[in-house]
Each structure stands twice: as C-alpha cells, then as structure tokens.
N, CA and C of each residue as an Amber inpcrd file, in Angstrom:
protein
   357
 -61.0440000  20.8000000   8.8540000 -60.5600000  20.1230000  10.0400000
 -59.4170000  19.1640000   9.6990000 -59.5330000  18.7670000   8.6510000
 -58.6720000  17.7380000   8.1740000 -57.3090000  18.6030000   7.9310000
 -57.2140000  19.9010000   7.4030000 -56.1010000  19.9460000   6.9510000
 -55.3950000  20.5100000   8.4070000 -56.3290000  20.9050000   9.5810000
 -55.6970000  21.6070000  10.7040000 -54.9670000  19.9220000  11.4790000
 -55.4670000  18.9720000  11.3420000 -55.1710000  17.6400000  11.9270000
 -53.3500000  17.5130000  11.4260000 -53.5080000  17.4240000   9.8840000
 -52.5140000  17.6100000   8.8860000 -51.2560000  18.2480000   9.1780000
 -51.7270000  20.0390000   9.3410000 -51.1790000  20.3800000   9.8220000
 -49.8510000  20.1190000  11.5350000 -50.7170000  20.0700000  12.2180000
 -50.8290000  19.7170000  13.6550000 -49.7740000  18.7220000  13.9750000
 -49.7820000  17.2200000  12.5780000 -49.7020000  16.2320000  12.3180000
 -47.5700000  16.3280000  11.9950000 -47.4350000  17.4100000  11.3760000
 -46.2900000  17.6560000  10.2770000 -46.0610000  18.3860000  11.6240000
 -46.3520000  19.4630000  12.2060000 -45.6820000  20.2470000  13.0150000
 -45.4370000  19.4490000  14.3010000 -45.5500000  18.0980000  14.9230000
 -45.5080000  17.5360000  15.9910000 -44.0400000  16.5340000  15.3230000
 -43.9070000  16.0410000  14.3220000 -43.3990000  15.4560000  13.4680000
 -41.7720000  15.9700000  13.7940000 -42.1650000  17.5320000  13.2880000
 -40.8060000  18.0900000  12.8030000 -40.4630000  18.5620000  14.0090000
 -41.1290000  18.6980000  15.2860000 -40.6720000  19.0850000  16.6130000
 -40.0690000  18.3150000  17.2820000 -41.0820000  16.7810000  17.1200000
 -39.7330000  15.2850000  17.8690000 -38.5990000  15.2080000  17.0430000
 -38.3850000  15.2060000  15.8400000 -37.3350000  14.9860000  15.0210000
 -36.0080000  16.2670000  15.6490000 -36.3490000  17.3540000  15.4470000
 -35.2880000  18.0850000  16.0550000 -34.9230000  18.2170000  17.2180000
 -35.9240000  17.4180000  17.8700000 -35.1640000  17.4540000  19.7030000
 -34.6500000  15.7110000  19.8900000 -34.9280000  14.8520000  18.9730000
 -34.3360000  13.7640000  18.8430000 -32.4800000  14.1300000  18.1670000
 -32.7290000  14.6730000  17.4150000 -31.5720000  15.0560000  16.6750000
 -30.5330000  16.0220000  17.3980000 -31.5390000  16.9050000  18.4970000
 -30.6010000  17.5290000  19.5030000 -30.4140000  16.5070000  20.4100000
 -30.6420000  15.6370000  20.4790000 -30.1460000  14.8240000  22.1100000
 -29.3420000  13.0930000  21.2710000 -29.1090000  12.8550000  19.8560000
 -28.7830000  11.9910000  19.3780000 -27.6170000  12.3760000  18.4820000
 -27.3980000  13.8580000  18.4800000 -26.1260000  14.2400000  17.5710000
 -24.9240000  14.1290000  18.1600000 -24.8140000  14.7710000  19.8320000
 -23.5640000  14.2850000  20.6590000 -23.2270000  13.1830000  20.9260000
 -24.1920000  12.5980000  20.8820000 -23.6780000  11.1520000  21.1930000
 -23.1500000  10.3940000  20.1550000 -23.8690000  10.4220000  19.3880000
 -23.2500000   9.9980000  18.1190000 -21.7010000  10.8940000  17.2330000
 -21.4570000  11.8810000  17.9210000 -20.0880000  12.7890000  17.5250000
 -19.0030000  11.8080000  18.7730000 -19.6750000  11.9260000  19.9670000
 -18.6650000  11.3420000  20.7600000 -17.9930000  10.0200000  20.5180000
 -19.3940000   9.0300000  20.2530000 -19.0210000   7.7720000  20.3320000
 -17.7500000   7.6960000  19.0280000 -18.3190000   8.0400000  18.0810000
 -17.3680000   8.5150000  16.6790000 -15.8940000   8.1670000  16.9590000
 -15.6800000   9.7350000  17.8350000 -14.2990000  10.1130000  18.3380000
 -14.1350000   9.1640000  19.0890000 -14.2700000   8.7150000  19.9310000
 -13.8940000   7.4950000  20.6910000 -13.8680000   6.2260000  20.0530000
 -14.5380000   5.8940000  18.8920000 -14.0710000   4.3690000  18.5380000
 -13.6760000   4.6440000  17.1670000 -12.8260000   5.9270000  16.6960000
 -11.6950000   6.0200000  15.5780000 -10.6490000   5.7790000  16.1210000
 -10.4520000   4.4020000  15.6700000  -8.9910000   3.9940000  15.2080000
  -8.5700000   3.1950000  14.0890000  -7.3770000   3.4320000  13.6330000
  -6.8740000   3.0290000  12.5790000  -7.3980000   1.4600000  12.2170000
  -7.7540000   0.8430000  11.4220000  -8.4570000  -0.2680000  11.2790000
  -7.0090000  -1.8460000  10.6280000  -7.1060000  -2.7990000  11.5500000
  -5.4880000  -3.6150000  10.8680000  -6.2410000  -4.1120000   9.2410000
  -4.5270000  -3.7890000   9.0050000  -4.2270000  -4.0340000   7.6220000
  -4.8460000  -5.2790000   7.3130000  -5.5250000  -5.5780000   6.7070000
  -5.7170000  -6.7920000   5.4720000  -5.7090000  -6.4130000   4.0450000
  -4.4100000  -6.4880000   3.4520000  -4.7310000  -6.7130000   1.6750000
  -5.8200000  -7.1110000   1.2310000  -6.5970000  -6.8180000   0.4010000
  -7.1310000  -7.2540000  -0.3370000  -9.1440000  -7.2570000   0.4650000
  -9.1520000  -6.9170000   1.4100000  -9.9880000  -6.9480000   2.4430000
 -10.1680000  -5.5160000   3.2570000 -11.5510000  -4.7840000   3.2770000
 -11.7580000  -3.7390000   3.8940000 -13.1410000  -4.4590000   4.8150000
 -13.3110000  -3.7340000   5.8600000 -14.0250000  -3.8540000   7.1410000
 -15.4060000  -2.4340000   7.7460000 -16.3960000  -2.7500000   7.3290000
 -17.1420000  -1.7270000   7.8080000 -18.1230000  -2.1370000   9.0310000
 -18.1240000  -1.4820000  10.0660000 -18.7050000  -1.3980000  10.8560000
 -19.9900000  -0.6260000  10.8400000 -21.2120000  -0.9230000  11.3860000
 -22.0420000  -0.0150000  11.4880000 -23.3490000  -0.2310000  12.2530000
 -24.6340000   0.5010000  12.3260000 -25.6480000   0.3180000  13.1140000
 -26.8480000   0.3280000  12.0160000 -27.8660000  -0.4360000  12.2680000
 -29.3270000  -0.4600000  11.1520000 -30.0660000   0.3840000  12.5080000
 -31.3060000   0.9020000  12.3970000 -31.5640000   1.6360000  12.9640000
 -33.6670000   1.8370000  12.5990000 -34.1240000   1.2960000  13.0220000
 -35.4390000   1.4260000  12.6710000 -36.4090000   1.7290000  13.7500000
 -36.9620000   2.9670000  12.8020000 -38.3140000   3.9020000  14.0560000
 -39.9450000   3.9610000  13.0840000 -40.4160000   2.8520000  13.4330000
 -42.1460000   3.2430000  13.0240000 -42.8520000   4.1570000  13.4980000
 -43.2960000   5.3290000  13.6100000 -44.1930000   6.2610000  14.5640000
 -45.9080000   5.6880000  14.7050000 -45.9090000   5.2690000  13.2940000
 -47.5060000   4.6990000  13.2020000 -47.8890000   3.7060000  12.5150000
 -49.0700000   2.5580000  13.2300000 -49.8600000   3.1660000  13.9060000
 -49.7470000   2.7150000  15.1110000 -48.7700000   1.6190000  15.6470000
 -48.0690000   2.3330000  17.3720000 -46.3370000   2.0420000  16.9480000
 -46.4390000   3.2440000  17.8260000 -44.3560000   3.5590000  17.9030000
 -43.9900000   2.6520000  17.7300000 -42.5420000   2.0360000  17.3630000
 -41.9400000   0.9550000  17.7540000 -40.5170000   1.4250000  17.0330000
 -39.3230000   0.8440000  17.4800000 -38.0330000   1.2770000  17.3240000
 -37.3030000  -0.2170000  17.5970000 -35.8740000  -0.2780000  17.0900000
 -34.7790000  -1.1140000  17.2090000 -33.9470000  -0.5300000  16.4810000
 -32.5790000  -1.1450000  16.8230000 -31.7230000  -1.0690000  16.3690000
 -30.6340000  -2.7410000  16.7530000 -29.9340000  -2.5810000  15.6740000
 -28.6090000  -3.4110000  15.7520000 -27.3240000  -3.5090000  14.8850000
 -26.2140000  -4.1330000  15.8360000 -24.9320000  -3.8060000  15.0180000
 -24.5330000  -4.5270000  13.4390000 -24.4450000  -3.9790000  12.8340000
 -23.9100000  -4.4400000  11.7770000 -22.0920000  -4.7240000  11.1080000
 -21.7780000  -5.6610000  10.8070000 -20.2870000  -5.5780000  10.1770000
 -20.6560000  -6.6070000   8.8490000 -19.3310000  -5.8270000   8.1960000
 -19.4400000  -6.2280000   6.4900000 -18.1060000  -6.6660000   6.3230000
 -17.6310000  -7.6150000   5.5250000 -16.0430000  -6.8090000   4.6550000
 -16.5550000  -7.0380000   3.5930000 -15.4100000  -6.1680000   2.7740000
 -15.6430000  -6.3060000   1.3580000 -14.7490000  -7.2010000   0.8220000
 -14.4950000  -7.6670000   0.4230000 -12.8030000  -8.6870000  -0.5750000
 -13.1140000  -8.3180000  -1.7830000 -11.7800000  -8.1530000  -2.3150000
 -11.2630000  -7.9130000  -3.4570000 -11.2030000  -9.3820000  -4.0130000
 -11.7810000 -10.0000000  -4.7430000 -11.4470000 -10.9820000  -5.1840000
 -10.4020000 -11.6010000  -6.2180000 -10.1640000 -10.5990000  -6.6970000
  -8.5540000 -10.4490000  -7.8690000  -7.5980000 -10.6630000  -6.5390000
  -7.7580000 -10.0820000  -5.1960000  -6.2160000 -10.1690000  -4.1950000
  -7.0450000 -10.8770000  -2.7970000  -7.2330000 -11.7090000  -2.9680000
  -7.8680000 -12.6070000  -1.6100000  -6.7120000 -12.5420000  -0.9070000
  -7.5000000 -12.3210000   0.3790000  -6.3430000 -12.0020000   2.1110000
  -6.4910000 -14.0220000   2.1360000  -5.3750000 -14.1740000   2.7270000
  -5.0000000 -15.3700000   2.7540000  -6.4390000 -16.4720000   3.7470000
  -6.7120000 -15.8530000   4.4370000  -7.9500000 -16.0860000   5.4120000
  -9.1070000 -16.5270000   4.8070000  -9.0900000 -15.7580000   3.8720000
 -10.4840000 -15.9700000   2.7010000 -10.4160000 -16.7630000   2.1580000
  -9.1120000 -16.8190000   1.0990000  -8.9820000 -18.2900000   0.1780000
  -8.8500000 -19.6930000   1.3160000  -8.7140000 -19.7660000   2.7080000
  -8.6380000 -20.7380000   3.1250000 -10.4260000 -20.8450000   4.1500000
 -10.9830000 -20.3350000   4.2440000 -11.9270000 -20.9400000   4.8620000
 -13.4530000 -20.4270000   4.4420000 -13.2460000 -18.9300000   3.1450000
 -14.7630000 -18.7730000   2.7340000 -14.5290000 -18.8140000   0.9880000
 -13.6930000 -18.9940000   0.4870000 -13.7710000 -18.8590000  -0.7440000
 -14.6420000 -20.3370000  -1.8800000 -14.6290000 -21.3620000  -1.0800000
 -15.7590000 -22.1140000  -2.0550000 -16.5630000 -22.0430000  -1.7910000
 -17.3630000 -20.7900000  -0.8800000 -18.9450000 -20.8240000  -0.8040000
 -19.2190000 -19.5740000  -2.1020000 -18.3900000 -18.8410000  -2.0550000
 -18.1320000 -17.7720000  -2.2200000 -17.9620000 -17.6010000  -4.1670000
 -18.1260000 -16.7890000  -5.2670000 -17.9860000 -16.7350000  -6.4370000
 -16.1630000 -16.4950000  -6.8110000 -15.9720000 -16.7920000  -7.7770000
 -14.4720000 -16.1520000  -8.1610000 -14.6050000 -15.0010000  -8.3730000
 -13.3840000 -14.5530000  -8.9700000 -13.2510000 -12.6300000  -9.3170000
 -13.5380000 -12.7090000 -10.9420000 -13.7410000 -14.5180000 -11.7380000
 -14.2120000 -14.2550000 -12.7700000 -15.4070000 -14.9690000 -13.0000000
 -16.3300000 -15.2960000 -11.9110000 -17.3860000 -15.5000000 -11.9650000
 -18.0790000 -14.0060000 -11.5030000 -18.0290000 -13.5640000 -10.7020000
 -18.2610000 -12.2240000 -10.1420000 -18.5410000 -11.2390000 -11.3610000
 -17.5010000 -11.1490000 -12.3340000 -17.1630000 -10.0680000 -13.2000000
 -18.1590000 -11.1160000 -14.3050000 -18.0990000 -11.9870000 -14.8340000
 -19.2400000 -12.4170000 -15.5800000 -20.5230000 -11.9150000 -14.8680000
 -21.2330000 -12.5610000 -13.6610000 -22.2570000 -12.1600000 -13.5740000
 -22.6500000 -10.2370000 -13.6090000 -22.0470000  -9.6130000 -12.7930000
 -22.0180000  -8.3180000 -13.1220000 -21.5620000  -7.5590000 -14.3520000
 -21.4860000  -8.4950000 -15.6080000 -20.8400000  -8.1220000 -17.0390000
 -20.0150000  -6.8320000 -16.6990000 -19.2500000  -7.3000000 -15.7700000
 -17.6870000  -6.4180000 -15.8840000 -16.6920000  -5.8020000 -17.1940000
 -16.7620000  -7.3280000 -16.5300000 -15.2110000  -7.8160000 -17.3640000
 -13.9440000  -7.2560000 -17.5800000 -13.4960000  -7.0190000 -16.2880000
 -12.0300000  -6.1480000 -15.7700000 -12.1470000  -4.5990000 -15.5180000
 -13.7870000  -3.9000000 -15.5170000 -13.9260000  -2.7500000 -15.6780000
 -12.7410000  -2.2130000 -14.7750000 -13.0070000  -3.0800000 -13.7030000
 -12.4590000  -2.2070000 -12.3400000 -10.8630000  -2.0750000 -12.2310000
 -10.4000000  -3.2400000 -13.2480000  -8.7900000  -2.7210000 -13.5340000
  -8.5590000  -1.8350000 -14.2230000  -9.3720000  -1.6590000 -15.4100000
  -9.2540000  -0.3810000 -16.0320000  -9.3930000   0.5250000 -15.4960000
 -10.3850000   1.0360000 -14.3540000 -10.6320000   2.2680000 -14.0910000
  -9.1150000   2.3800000 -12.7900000  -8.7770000   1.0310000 -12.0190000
  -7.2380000   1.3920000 -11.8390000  -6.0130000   1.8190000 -12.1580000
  -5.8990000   1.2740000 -13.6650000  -5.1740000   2.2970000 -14.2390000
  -4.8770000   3.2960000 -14.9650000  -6.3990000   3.9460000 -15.2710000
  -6.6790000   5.0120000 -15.4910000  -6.7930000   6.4900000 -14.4840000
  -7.0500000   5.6470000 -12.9940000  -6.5630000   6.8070000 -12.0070000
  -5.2130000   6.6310000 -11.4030000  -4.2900000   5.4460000 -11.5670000
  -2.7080000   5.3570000 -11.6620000  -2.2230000   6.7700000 -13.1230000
  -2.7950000   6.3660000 -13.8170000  -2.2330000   7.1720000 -14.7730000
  -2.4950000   8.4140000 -14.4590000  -3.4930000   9.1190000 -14.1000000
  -3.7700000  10.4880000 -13.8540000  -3.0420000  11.1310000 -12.4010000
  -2.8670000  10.2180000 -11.3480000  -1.8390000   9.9810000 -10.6380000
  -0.2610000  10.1970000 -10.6300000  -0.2180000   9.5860000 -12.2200000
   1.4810000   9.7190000 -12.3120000   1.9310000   8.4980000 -11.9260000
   1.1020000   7.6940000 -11.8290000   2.1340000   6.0440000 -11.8190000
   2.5850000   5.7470000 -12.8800000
C-alpha cells in the first residue's frame, strides 16, 4: 500500500509540475521579451535583476515570491557613485582580493583572454 501511495504521490507531483510549467512558460517568455532592453552604461558596475520564487507543497502548500536586484562593482574601476556614497561601508579591491586569497587572479585571467583575443 505504501508503495501504491508513493507511487500515486510522484505521479500527482509530476502532473502539477507540467501543467504549472505549461501555463508559467509563456508568461515568463513574454514578460522576457518585453522587459529586454539594453541596460545604461556604468563602468565598472553591472546590474541584475531578478525574482526569488518559493513553493512548499508539504505539509500545507504555501508559495511567494519577490523582486530581487543586485549590482556587482568592480572594485579595481569604481563607477563614480560608489566611491562617493557606498564605498566606506564597503571592502577595497585589496582587501577583497586578500580575503578571497586572490591576489590579482582576475587581472591575470584578463590578460590572458586579451591575449588569446589578439589585444
């Protein structure tokens, strides 16, 4: 009995999941296409947008979601914005590279794909 429950259990599972996934794939293709656009320039600064997304099934349903945004900074090329209003909360690019025992990896591996590049 247990393994027909089991069963029963996995096959109810994989039936909401693909009709969730049929009614959550267009929307999520559309919205896509509709909020690609080119993102403004900041040196030294990239911008990700995104959604967290959480579904418990058991042992009662429960779901949320919410928006998320990130940037990343380059800390070797701080956007002028940064060095003026978050950078003393914030580590240097050689405190950073100490704690993550860097220590310039990431320029090296710059000009090692400049070089393969042809810069």
């Amino acid at each position: 009995m247990d393994t027909v429950y089991k069963a029963g259990a996995l096959l109810y599972t994989q039936i909401t999941s693909l009709v969730r996934l049929a009614v959550l794939l267009p929307q999520l293709l559309l919205s896509n296409a509709i909020q690609q656009q080119p993102p403004p320039a900041h040196p030294g600064a990239m911008f990700y947008e995104g959604k967290v997304t959480h579904i418990r099934r058991r042992p009662v349903h429960n779901s949320f979601e919410y928006p998320v945004r990130m940037a990343l900074v380059d800390l070797q090329q701080q956007p002028a914005w940064f060095q003026q209003h978050q950078a003393a909360d914030h580590m240097t690019a050689q405190q950073a590279q100490e704690f993550a025992a860097t220590h310039g990896e990431r320029a090296a591996a710059r000009q090692g794909a400049n070089r393969l590049a042809g810069k």
